[in-house]
N, C-alpha and C positions, 0 to 999 in steps of 0.2 A: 846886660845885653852884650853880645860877642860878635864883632864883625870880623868875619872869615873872608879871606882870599880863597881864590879857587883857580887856579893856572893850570895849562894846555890842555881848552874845555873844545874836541872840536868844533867847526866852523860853524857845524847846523845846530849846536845846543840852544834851544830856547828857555826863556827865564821861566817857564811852567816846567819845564824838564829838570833843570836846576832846585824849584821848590819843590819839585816829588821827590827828589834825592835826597833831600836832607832833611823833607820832613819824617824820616823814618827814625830821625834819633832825635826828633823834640819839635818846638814850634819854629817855624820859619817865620821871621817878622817881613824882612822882604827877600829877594832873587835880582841880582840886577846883570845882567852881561853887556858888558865893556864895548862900546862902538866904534869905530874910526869916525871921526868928523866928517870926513869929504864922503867917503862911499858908503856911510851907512852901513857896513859890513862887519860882524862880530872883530873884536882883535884876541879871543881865543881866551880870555878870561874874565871872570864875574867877582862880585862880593854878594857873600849871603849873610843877612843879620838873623840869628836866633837868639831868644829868651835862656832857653837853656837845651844843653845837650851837646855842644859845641864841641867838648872833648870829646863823647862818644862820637861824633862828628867827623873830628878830623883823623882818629886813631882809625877808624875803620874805612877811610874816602883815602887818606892821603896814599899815594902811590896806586891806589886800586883800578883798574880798566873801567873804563865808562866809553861806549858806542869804540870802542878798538883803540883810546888816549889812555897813557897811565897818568891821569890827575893830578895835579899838587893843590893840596890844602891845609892852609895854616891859619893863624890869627891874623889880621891884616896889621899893616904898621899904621900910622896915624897920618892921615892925606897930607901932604907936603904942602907949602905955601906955592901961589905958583911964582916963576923965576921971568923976569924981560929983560 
């Protein structure tokens, strides 16, 4: 399984919109876009988990226009401890 980043998704992307997009090059496991704590309001990037397809995935999504953003998508790095 491949967890992809997906950066500058505009403000209205919802996580169903995020899993029609990717499910065109394999299975989507999940869709998640990124929240601000305090307002609730997207912070403009998501992670998508698929089974496989991922490089067909990112080779044809990265850079490409989605609702008027050119998108970035790569492989996500591995979640940071948090820091206090």
């Amino acid at each position: 399984m491949t967890n992809l980043y997906v950066g500058n998704l505009p403000w209205s992307t919802t996580e169903t919109q995020l899993k029609e997009l990717f499910s065109q090059y394999g299975e989507v496991i999940s869709a998640k876009i990124i929240e601000d704590r305090e307002t609730g309001r997207s912070r403009g990037f998501g992670f998508v988990e698929m089974e496989q397809g991922s490089e067909e995935a990112i080779e044809a999504l990265n850079g490409s226009d989605f609702s008027g953003r050119n998108i970035k998508v790569n492989v996500a790095k591995p979640k940071r401890e948090a820091r206090f």
